[in-house]
C-alpha atoms as one frame of an Amber mdcrd trajectory, in Angstrom:
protein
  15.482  29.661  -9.234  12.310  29.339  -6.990  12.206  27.530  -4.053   9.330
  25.874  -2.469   8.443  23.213   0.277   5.399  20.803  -1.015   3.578  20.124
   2.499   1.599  17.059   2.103  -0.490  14.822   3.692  -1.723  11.271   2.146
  -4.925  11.003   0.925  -7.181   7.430   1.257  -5.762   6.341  -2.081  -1.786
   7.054  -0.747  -1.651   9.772  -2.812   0.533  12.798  -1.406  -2.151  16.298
  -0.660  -1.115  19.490  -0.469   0.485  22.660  -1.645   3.581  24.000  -1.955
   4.657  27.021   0.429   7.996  29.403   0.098  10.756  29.046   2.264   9.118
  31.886   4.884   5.921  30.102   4.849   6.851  26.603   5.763   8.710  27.531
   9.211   5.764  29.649   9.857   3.950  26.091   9.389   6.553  24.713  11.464
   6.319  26.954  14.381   1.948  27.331  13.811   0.815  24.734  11.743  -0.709
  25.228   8.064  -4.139  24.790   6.679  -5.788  22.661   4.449  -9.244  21.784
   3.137 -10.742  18.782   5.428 -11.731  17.589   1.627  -7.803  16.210   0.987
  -9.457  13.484   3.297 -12.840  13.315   1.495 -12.328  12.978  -2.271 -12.763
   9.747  -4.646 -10.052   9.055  -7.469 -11.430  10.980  -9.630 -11.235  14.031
  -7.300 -15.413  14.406  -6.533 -16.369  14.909  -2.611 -17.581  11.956  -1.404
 -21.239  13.555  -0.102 -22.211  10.585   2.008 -19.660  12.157   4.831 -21.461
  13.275   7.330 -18.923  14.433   9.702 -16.493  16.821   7.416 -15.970  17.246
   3.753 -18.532  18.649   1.740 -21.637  18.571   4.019 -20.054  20.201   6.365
 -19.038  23.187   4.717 -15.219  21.741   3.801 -13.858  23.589   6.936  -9.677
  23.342   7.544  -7.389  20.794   8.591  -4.324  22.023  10.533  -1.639  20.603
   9.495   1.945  20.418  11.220   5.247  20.042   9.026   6.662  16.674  10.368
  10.023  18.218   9.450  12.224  14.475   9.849  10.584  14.000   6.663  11.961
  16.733   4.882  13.449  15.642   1.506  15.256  17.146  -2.272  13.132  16.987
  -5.312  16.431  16.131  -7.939  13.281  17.076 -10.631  12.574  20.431  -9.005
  15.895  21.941  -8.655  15.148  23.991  -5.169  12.076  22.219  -4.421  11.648
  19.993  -1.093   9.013  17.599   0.407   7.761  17.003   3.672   4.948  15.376
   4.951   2.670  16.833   7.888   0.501  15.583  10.465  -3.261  16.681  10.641
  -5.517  17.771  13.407  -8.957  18.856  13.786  -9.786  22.460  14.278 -10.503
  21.941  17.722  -6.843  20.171  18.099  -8.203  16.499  18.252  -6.594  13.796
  16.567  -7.602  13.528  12.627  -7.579   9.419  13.515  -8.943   8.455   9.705
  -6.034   9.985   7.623  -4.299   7.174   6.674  -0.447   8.164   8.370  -2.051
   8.347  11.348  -4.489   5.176  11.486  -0.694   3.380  10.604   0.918   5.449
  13.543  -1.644   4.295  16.621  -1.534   0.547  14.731   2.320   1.447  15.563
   1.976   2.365  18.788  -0.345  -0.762  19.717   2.413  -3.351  18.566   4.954
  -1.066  20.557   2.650  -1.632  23.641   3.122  -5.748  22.945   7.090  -5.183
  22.870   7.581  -5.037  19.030   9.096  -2.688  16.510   7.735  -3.190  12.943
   9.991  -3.846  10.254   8.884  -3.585   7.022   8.848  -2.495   3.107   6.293
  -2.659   0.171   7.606  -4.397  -3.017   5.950  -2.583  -6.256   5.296  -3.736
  -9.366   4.989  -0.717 -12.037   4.035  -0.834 -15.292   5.754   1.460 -17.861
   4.718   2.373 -21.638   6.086   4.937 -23.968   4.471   8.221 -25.142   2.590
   5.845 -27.884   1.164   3.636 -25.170   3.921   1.018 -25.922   5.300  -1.334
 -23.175   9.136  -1.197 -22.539   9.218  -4.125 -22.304   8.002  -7.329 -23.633
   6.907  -9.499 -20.015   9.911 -11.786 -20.310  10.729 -11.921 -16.608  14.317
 -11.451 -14.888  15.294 -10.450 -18.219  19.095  -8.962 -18.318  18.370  -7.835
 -21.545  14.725  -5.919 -21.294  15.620  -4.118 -18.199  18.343  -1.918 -20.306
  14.892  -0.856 -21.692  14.415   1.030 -18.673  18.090   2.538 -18.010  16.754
   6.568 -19.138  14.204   5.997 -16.587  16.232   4.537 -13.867  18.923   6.925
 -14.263  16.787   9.530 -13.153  14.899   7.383 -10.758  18.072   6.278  -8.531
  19.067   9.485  -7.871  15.578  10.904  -7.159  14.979   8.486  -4.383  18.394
   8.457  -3.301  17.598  12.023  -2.373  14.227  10.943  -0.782  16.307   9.393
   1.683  14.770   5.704  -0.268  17.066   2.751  -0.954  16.076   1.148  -3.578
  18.028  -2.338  -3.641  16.997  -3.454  -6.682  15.131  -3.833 -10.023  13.938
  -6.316 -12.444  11.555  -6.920 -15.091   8.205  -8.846 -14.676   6.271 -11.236
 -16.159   3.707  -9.055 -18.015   4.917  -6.361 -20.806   5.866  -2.869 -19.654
   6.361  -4.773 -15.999   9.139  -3.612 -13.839   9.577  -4.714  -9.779  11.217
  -1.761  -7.549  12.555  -3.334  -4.423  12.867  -1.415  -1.629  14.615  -1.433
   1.382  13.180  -2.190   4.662  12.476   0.396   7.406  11.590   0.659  11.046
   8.096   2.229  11.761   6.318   5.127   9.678   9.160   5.235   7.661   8.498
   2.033   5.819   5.158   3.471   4.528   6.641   7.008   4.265   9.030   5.468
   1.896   6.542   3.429   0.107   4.537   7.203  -0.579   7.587   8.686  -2.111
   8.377   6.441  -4.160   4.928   6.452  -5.684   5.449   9.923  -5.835   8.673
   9.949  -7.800   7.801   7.354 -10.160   4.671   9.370 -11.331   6.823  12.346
 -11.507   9.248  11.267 -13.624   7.410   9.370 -15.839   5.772  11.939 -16.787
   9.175  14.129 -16.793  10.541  11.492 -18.895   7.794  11.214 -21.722   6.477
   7.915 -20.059   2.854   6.714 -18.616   3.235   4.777 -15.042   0.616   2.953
 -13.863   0.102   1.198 -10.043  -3.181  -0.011 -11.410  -3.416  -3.225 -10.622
  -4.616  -5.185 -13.660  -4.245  -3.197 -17.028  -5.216  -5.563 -19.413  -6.827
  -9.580 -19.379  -4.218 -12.190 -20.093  -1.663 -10.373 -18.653  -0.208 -10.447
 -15.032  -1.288  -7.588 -12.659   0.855  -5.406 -10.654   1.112  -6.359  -6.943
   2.405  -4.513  -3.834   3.538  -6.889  -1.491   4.047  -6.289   2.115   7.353
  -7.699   3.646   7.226  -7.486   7.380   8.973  -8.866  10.526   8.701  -7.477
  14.146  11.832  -6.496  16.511  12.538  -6.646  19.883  15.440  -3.941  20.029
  17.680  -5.552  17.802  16.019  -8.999  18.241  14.363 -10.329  14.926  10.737
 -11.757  17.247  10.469 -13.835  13.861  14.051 -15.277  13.627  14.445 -19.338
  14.157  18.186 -20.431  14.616  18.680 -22.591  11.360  17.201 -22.216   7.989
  15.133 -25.633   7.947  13.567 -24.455  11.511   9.660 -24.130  11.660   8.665
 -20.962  12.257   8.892 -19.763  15.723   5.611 -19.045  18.223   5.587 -15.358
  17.501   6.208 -16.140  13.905   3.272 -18.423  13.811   0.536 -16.165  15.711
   1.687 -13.570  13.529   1.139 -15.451  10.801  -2.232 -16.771  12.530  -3.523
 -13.410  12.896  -2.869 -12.399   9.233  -5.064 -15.091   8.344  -7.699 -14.918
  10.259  -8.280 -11.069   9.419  -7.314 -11.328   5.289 -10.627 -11.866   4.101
 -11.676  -8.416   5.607  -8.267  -6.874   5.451  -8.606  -7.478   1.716 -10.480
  -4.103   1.369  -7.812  -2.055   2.476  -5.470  -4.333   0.678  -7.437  -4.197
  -2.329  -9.305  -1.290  -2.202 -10.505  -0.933  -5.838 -13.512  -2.213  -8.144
  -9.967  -2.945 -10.622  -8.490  -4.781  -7.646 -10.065  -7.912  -8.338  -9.111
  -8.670 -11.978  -5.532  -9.428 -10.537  -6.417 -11.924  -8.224  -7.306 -14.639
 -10.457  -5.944 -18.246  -9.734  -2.235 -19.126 -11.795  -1.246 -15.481 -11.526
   0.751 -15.644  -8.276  -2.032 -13.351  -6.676  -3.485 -15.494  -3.967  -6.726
 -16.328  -3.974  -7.811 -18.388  -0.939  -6.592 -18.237   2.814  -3.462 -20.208
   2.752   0.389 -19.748   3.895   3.605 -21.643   2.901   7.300 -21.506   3.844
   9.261 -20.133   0.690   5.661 -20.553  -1.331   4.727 -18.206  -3.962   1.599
 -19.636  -4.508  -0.162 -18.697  -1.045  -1.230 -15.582   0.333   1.428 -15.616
   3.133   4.990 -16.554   2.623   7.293 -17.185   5.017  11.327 -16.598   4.282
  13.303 -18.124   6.578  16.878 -17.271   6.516  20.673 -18.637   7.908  20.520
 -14.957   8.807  18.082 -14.073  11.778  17.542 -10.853  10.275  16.534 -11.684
   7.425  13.352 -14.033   8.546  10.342 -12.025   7.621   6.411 -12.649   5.897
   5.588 -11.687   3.085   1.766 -11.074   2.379   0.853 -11.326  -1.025  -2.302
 -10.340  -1.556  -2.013  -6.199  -1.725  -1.944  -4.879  -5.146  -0.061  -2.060
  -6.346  -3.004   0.311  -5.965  -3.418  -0.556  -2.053  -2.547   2.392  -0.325
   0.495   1.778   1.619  -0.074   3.257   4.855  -3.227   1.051   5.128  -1.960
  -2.076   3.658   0.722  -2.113   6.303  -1.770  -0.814   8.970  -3.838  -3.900
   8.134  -1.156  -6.703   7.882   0.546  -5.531  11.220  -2.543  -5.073  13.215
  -3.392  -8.913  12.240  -0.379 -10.230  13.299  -0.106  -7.963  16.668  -4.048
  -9.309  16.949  -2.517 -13.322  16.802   0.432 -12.661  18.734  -1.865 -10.964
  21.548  -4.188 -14.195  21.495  -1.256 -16.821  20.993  -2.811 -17.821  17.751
  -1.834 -21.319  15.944  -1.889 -21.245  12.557  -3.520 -23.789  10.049  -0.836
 -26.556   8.729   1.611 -25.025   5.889   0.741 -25.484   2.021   2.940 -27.608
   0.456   2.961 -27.331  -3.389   0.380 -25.408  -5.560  -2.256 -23.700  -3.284
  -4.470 -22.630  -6.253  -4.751 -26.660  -6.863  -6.660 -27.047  -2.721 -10.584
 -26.437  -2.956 -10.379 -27.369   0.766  -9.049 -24.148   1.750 -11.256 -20.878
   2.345 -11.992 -18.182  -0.578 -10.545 -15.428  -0.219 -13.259 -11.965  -1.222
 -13.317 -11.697  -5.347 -14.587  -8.275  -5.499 -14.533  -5.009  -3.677 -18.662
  -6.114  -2.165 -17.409  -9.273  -0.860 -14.242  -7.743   0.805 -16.867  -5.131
   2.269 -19.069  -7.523   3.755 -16.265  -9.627   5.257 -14.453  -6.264   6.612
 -18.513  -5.470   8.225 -18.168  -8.935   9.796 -14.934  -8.640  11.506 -15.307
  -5.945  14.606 -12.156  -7.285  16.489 -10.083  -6.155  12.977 -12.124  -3.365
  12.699 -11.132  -1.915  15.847  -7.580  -2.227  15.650  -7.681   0.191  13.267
  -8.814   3.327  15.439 -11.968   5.320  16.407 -13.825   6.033  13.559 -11.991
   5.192  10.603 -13.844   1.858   9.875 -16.961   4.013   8.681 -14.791   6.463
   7.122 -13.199   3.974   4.929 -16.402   1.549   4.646 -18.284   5.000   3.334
 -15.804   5.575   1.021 -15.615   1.954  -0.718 -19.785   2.022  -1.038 -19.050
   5.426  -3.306 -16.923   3.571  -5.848 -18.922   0.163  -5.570 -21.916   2.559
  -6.142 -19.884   4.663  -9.068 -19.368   1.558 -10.677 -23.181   0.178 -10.448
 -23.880   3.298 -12.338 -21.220   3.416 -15.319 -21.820   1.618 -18.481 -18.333
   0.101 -20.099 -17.909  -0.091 -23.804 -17.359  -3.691 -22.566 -21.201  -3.597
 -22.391 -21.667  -1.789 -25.630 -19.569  -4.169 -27.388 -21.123  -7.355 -25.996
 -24.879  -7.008 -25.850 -25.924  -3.948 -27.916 -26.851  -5.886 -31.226 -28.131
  -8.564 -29.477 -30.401  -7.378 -26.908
């Protein structure tokens, strides 16, 4: 049986990078560091270099990344009998910080809400779609069915244990509203491990899919008419074992950190939305009646608006839950973004706009939130405080990276277009 450690590091998209290196060569990594291409960090989904870098990738000759085996992330493969995981942390040739890879932008967003006095708490909730080797959905879109999810037990069975093994707790699943649709929810965790989690279990679902004679998709809309897969953010922040977020009864308002949290989400979604919807596809799911928010708007227990708030009998259980990422967002930068807007309103003692009470796709007083990948990329150029949470650099990085695929798509011709205009034109 062969035995190999894959040493990866996430991509822009939250994909895991890397290669996999015997048992010898990974604790040489451990004790010297590995290298990698700097083009893990400069490719576009379809795996061309992105030539308008200008500081590393292709221009520059695709020169190494060092990268160094964060080895508390070390996890079993159940698919690869022998096989382990671990992520790693990459550096510059010259040892400087590689500050646009997207683990690291999330750890200094980290380490500026530690400086405020807060822990983050959090956990992505995915929404997968799942078809057969024909292209089938497994299920039919009846949501919180008891009967479709059986639909999904071959897959599960593997799943459970595979992310059991990643160290991922996966508290429960259910089917969705849309055929093939099935919600993963996953437990909540302190820190880098939240989006760490959020990575594997991307990773594992691919993998056995595909082990399991299935297609999974994170895309976030698939088809029209149907609803799109979303990745919403849960987060609260912790003061030690304090809950910042918690009231003391369940009908409380929400409390002042709550509310500049909730105040700085708001003010920076319209040009958080590209990292939180990072795709030309994006935008198809956010389309009004589909429970993907569309305007600025929040709401206590309200599905309807871009932030929810859950308050709780529990203190620990009083979170927010944002929304508007879709499953595609990568999940390192989807939390980087929503936690660096509320450490931004709890800095300035933000107040939030009054709550939405009832439908919040019915208000036409409240603002628009960006419908497509160029108006997210204007409002992200517009907002330099947001910008600069996010770390030296990595603003153009990612900015540079979005104008590829908005410029991709300007230049590819859909059979959409074919089929509506070819006989008529």
């Amino acid at each position: 049986m062969s035995e190999f450690v894959v040493l990866g590091v996430p991509d822009m998209h939250g994909s895991i990078k890397g290669k996999a290196l015997s048992p010898r060569a990974f604790e040489r990594a451990v004790r010297e560091g590995a290298v990698m291409t700097d083009l893990v960090l400069g490719l576009d989904p379809v795996d061309a270099p992105i030539a308008d870098y200008e500081r590393f990738g292709i221009r520059t000759g695709a020169a190494d990344l060092v990268v160094t085996p964060d080895t508390d992330t070390v996890r079993e493969l159940t698919w690869r009998p022998g096989w382990r995981i671990c992520l790693a942390t990459p550096t510059w040739p010259d040892g400087a910080a590689c500050t646009v890879a997207s683990r690291e932008v999330y750890r200094a967003v980290l380490d500026g809400t530690a400086a405020l006095g807060y822990e983050a708490l959090g956990a992505v909730e995915y929404e997968i779609r799942l078809r057969d080797g024909d292209g089938e959905p497994l299920s039919s879109g009846i949501s919180y069915s008891a009967v479709e999810i059986d639909r999904y037990h071959r897959f599960l069975d593997a799943l459970a244990p595979a992310l059991e093994a990643l160290q991922v707790e996966l508290d429960a699943v259910h089917t969705e509203a849309g055929p093939g649709l099935l919600e993963l929810n996953i437990g909540a965790r302190r820190g880098l491990r939240a989006a760490d989690d959020a990575a594997y279990v991307k990773f594992a679902v691919k993998q056995l899919a595909a082990a399991n004679g299935l297609q999974a998709s994170f895309l976030a809309k698939t088809a029209p008419g149907e609803e799109g897969s979303s990745g919403h953010v849960h987060l609260s922040l912790w003061d030690g074992d304090v809950n910042a977020f918690a009231g003391r009864a369940l009908a409380d308002p929400a409390t002042p950190v709550l509310a500049s949290a909730v105040a700085g989400v708001l003010e920076h979604l319209p040009a958080a939305s590209l990292l939180l919807n990072p795709t030309i596809n994006s935008y198809k799911r956010l389309t009004p009646g589909w429970f993907a928010p569309t305007n600025v708007s929040w709401g206590y227990e309200n599905r309807s608006c871009a932030v929810r708030v859950i308050r709780s009998d529990r203190p620990e259980r009083w979170r927010i839950e944002c929304r508007r990422p879709g499953a595609d967002a990568n999940p390192y930068l989807a939390l980087a973004a929503i936690v660096a807007s509320a450490a931004d309103g709890i800095r300035r003692a933000l107040s939030p706009p009054p709550d939405v009470v009832g439908d919040a796709y019915a208000r036409d007083d409240l603002p628009s939130l960006p419908g497509s990948l160029e108006a997210a990329l204007v409002a992200f150029d517009a907002d330099a405080a947001f910008r600069a949470t996010l770390g030296d650099g990595f603003d153009d990085y990612f900015a540079t990276s979005r104008r590829w695929e908005i410029a991709a798509w300007r230049e590819t011709v859909t059979d959409w277009e074919r089929e509506r205009y070819e006989r008529t034109v």
